[in-house]
C-alpha positions in Angstrom: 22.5 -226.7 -83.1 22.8 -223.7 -80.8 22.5 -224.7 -77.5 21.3 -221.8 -74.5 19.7 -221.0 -71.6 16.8 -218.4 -70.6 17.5 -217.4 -67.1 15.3 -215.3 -65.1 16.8 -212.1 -62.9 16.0 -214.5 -59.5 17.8 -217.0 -61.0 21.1 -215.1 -61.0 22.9 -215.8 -57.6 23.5 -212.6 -56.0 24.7 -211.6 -59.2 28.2 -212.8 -58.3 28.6 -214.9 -61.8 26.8 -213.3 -64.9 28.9 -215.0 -67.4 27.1 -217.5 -69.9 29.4 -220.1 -69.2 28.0 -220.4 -65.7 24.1 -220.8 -67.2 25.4 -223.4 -69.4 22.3 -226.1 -69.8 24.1 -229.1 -69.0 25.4 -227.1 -65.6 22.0 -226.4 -64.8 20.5 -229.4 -65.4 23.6 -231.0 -63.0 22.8 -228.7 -60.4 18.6 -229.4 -60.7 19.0 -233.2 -60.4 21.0 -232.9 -57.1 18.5 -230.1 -55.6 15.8 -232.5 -56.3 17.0 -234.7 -53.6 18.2 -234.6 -50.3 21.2 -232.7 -50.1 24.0 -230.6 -48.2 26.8 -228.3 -49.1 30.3 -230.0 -48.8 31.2 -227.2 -46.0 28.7 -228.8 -43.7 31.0 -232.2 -44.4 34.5 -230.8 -43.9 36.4 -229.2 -40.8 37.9 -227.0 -42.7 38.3 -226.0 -46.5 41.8 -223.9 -47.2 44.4 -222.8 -49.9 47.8 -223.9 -49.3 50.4 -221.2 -48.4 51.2 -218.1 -50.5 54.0 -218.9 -52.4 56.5 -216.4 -50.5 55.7 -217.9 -47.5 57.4 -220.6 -48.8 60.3 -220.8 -50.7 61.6 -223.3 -53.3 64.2 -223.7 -51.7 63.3 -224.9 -48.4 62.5 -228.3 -50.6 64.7 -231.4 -49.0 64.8 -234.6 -50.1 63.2 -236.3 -46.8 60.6 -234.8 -44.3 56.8 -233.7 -44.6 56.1 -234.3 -47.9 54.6 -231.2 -49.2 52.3 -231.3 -52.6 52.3 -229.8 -55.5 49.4 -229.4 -57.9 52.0 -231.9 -60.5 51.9 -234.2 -57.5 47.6 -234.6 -57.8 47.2 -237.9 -60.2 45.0 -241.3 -60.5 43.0 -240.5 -56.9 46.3 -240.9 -55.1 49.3 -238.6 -55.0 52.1 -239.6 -57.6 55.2 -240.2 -54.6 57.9 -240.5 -57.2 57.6 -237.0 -57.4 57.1 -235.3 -54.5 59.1 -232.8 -52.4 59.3 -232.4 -48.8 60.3 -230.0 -45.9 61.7 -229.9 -42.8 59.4 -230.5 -39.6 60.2 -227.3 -38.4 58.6 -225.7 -41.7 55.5 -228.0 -41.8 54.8 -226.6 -37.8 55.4 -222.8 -39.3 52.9 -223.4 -41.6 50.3 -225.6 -39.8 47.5 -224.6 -40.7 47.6 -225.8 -44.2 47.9 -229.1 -43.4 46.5 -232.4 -44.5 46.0 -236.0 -43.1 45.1 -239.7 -43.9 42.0 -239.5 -45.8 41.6 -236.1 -46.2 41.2 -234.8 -49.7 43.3 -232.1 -52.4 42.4 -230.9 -55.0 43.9 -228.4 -58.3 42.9 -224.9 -57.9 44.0 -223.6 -61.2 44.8 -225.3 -64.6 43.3 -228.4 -64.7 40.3 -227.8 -62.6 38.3 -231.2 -60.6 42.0 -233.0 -60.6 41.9 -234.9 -57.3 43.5 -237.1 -54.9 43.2 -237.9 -51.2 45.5 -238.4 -48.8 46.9 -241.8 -48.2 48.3 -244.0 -45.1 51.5 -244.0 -47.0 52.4 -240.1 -46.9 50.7 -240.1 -43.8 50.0 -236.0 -42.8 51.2 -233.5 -45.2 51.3 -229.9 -46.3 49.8 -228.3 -49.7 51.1 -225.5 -52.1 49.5 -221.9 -53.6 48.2 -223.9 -56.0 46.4 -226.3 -54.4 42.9 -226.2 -52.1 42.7 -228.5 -49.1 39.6 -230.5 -47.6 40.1 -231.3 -44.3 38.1 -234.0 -42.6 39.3 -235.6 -39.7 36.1 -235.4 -37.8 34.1 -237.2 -40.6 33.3 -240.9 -40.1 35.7 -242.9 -43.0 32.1 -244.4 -44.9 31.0 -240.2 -45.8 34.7 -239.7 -46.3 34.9 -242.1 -49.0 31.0 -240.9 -50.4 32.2 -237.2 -50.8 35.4 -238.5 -52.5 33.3 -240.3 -55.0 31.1 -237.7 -55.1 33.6 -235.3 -56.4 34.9 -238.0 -59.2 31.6 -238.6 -60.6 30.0 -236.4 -63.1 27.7 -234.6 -60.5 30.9 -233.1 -58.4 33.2 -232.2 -61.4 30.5 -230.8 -63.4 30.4 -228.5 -60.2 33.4 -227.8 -60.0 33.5 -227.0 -63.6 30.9 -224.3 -63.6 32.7 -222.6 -60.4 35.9 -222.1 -62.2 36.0 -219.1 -63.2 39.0 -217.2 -65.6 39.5 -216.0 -68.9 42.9 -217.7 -70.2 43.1 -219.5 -67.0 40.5 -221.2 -64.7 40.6 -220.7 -60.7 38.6 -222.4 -58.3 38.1 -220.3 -54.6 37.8 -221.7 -51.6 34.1 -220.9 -51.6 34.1 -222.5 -54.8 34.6 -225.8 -53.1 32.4 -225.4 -50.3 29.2 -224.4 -51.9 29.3 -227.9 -53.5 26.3 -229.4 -53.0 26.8 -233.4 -51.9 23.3 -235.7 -51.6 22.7 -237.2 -48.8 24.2 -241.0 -48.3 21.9 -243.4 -46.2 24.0 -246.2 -44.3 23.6 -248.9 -46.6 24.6 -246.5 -49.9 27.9 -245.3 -47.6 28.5 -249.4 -46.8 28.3 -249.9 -50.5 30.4 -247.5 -51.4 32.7 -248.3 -48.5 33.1 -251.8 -49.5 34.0 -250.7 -53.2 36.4 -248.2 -51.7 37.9 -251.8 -49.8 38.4 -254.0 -53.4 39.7 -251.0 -55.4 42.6 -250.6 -52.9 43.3 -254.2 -52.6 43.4 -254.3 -57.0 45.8 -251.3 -56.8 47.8 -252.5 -54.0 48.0 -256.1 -55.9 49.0 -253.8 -59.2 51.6 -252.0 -57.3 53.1 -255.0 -55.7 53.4 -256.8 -59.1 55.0 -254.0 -60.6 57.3 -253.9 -57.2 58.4 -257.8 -58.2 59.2 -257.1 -61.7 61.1 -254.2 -60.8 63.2 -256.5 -57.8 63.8 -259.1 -60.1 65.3 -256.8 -62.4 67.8 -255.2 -59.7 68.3 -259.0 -58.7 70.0 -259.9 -61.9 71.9 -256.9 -62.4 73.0 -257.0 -59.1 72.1 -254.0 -58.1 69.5 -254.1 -55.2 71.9 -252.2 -52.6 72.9 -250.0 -54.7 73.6 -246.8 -52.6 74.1 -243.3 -55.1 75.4 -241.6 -52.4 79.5 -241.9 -51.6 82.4 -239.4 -52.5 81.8 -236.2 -52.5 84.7 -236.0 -54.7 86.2 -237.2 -58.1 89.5 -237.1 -60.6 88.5 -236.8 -64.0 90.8 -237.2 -67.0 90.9 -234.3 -69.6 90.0 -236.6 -72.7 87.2 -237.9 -70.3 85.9 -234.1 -70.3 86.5 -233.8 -73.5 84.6 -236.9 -74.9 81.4 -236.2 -72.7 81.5 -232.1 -73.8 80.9 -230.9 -70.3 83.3 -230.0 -67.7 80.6 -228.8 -64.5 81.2 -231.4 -61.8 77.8 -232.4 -61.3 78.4 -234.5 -64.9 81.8 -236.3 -63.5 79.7 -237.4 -60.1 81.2 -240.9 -58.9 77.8 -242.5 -58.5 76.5 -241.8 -62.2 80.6 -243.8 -63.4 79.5 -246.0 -60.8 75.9 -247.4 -62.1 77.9 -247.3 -66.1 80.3 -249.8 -64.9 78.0 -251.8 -63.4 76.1 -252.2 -66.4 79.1 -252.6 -68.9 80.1 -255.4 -66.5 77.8 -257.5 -68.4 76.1 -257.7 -71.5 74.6 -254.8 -72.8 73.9 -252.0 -75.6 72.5 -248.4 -76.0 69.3 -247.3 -76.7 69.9 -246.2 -79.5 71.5 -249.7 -80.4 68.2 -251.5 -79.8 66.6 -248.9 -81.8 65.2 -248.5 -85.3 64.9 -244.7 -84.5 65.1 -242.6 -81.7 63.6 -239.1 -81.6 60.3 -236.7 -81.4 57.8 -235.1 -83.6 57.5 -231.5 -83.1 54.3 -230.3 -82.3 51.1 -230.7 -84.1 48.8 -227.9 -84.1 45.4 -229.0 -82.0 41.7 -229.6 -83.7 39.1 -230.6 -81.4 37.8 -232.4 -84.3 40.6 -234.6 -85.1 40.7 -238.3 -83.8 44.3 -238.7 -83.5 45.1 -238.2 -79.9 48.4 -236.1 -79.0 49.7 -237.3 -75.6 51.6 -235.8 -73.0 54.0 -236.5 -70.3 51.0 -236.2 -68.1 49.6 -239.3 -69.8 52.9 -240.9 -68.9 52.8 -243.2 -65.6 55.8 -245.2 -63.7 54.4 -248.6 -63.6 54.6 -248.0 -67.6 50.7 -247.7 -68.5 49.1 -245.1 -70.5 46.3 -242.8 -68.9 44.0 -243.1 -72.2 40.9 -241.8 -70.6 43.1 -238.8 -69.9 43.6 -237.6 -74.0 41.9 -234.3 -74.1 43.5 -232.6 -77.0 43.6 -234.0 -80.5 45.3 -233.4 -84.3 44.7 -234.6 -87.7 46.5 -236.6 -90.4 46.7 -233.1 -91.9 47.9 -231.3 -89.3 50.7 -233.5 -88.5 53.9 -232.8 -91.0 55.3 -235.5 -93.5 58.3 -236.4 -91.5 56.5 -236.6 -88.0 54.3 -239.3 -89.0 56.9 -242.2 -87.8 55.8 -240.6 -84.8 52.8 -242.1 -84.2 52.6 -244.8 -82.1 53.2 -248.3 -82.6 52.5 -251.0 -80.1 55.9 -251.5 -77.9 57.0 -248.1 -78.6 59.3 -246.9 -75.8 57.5 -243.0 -74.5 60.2 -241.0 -72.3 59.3 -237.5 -71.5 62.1 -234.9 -72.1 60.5 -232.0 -69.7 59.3 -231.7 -66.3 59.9 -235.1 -65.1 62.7 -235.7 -67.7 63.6 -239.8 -68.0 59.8 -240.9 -67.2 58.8 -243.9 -68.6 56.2 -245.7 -70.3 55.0 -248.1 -73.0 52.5 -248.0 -75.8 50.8 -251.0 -75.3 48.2 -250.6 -78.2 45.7 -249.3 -76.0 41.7 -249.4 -77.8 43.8 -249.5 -80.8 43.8 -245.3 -80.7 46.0 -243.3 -83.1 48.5 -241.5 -80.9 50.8 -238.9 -81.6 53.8 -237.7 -78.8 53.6 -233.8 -78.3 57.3 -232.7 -79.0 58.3 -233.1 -75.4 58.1 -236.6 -75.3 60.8 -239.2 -77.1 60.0 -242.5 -78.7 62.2 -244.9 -78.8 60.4 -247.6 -81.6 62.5 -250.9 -80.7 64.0 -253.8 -82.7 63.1 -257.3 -82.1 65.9 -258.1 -79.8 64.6 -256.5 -76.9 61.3 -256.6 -74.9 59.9 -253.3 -74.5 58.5 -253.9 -70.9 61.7 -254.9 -69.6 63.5 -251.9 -71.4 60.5 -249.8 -69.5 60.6 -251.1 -66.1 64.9 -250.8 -66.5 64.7 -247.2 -67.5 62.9 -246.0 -64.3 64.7 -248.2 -62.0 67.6 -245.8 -60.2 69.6 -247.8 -63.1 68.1 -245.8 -65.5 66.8 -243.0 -63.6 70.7 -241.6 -62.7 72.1 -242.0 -66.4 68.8 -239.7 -67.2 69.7 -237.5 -64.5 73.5 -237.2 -65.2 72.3 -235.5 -68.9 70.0 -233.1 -67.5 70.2 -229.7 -68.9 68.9 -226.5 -68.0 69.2 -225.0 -64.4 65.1 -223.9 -64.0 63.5 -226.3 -66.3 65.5 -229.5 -67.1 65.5 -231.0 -69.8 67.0 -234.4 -71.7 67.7 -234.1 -75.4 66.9 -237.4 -77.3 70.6 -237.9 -78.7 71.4 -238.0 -75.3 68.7 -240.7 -74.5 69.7 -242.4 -77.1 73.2 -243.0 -75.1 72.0 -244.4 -72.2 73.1 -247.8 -71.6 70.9 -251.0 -71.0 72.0 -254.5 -69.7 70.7 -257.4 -71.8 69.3 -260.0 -69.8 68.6 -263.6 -71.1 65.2 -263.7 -72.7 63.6 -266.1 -70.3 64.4 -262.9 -67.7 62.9 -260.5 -70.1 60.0 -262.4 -70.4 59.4 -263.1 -66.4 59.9 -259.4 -65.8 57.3 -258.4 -68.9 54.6 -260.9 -67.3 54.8 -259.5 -64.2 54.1 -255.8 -65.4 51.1 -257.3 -67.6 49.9 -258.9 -64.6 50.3 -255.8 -62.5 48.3 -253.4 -65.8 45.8 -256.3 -65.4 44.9 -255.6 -61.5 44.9 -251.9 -61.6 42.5 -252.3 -64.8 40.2 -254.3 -62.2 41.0 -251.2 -59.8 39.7 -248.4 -62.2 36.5 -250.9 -63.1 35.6 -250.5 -59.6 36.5 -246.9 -59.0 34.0 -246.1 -62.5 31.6 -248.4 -60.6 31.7 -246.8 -57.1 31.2 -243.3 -59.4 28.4 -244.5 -61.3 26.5 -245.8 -57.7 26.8 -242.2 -56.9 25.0 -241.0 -60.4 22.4 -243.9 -60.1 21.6 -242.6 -56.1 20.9 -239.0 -57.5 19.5 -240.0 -60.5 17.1 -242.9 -59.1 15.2 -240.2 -56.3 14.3 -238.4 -59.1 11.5 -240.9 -60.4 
């Protein structure tokens, strides 16, 4: 059915968008329902709305491993900002570049790529700085109750439907900074912003209660292997044997780094195999052309979270049993199979947990591992991003720009085997944790759909 709109010559706003994709019904029809009540632009809310810093004003290299933590657009994830990931600099750089900066409740959001992705800024980072690639809302003037309305605002359908039709770009979509300020936000009486306020309250106490689960499982863990003070930093120095350099087939001295032969011994100290030793196979399927039609669901290392769950909600490109070749189809995903992305966080780890019972491919930058019976796969999970796991991943890292970890060198990575009672106590708790940041996203969709309701009740 072809779907269009008739738009009068008034209609057109200042003739700064003309495109068809801006008219598009279902944009309109967004934009008409919040008109029709009460409402502001989200300038009126925010001290300031800003683009980080042009990207030679600030170099790669001025990244450090402690600091200002300074975010990236591959940093903006699940409302808050993924930390395991993030860079930081130096005071001194953070003061040179001011006026880009963020605090404690103040919100970022993607400017290009994947447009209306969002997070605010927590208590944890505390103040911060943005990249080029990111736009900034700043507002440490607002009371925390509209803080937390706008934020919900700009989740529900009503603020990402806006942002949507602002993007503009042919092969790639931009947002300006006068994108996000003509956002129009309704207008929250007291007892909608407590509401909201009070959801705000129980979602953080569910994810907090999910993270701290995940926290004991991960404790217990480096309990048992004895490895809770483990310190990676030491000599800056080591003596290699040539058959050593031989055997491994690199001789850079990054490779032969004492703390990567320190966290191997460890684990050989005990009981323990390879991956590939616990595996029926252990590889990935190369990649399956897309079909918006298709109901088998192609995930990405952007799916992929650290406490081991799968963003489902987040699928947005799909294949076919056609599409996808004869020998890739041991590829898609069983429940327990091991995910570890190969690219841009390489070593990441996750675990199919059968999720809605979806079909599920891996796009050809991320490994399964599809395990025996011997092993549980949460344990096997939660190991592998432990600093355990994390440093055997790192000490195979190829490529000097993008790295990279090739699955035959996954597959020799080396896991202790823990009595299965342990297993199981460590598995438990990671269900547990899944369990309470499930109750966290119920509340977050709930908080977002009291928005839509608000907008949608004032019309009647």
């Amino acid at each position: 059915m072809t779907v269009y709109s008739i738009i009068q010559k008034s209609q057109l706003e200042g003739a700064k968008r003309l495109d068809a994709e801006y008219y598009q019904p279902e944009y309109l029809e967004i934009v008409q329902e919040i008109e029709s009540v009460p409402h502001t632009s989200l300038d009126s809310y925010a001290e300031k709305v800003f683009s980080g810093p042009f990207g030679s004003t600030l170099k790669s290299e001025s990244y450090q491993d402690t600091g200002v933590p300074f975010i990236r657009i591959s940093d903006i994830s699940d409302l808050f900002i993924e930390k395991h990931g993030v860079v930081f600099i130096s005071p001194s750089e953070h003061k040179r570049i001011y006026s880009t900066h963020l605090g404690v409740g103040d919100i970022v959001l993607s400017k290009i790529g994947t447009v209306g992705r969002l997070s605010v800024i927590s208590e944890e980072l505390g103040e911060v700085n943005i990249s080029e690639n990111n736009i900034g809302i700043r507002l440490s003037k607002l009371p925390v109750e509209k803080k937390i309305a706008l934020l919900f605002l700009l989740l529900s359908k009503y603020g990402q439907k806006q942002l949507l039709r602002k993007a503009s770009g042919n092969i790639q979509l931009k947002l300006n900074v006068s994108d996000v300020e003509s956002i129009q936000v309704p207008v929250f009486d007291e007892a909608m912003l407590q509401t909201l306020k009070n959801l705000y309250t129980d979602f953080l106490s569910k994810r907090n209660e999910g993270d701290s689960l995940y926290s004991q499982a991960e404790k217990v863990l480096l309990e048992e292997l004895g490895l809770t003070d483990f310190e990676s930093d030491g000599e800056l120095w080591n003596v290699v044997n040539l058959s050593d350099v031989k055997a491994a087939g690199r001789i850079d001295a990054e490779y032969f780094q004492p703390k990567y032969e320190r966290i191997v011994e460890r684990i050989k100290s005990q009981k323990h195999a390879t991956v590939d030793d616990v595996s029926a196979f252990v590889g990935h399927a190369t990649q399956s052309p897309y079909d918006e039609r298709g109901s088998i669901a192609v995930l990405a290392q952007k799916h992929m979270k650290r406490d081991l769950h799968i963003e489902v909600d987040g699928f947005d490109n799909f294949t076919t049993d056609d599409l996808i070749k004869k020998n890739d189809k041991k590829y898609i995903l069983k429940k327990g199979d091991i995910l570890i992305s190969s690219a841009g966080e390489p070593g990441l780890t996750s675990v199919w947990t059968g999720e809605l019972g979806q079909k599920v491919i891996p796009g050809s930058f991320v490994t399964v591992a599809r395990l025996k019976e011997d092993i549980n796969p949460l344990y096997l999970g939660v190991f592998l991003n432990t600093p355990a796991g994390k440093l055997q991943f790192e000490r195979d890292y190829t490529g000097s720009v993008q790295q990279y970890v090739y699955p035959s060198k996954i597959a020799k990575i080396f896991v202790p085997i823990l009595p299965e009672k342990t297993q199981q106590k460590i598995a438990e708790l990671v269900r547990e944790s899944h369990v309470a940041r499930a109750k966290a996203r119920e509340l977050l969709e709930s908080a977002k759909r009291k928005v839509e309701e608000l907008i949608e009740s004032k019309q009647k």
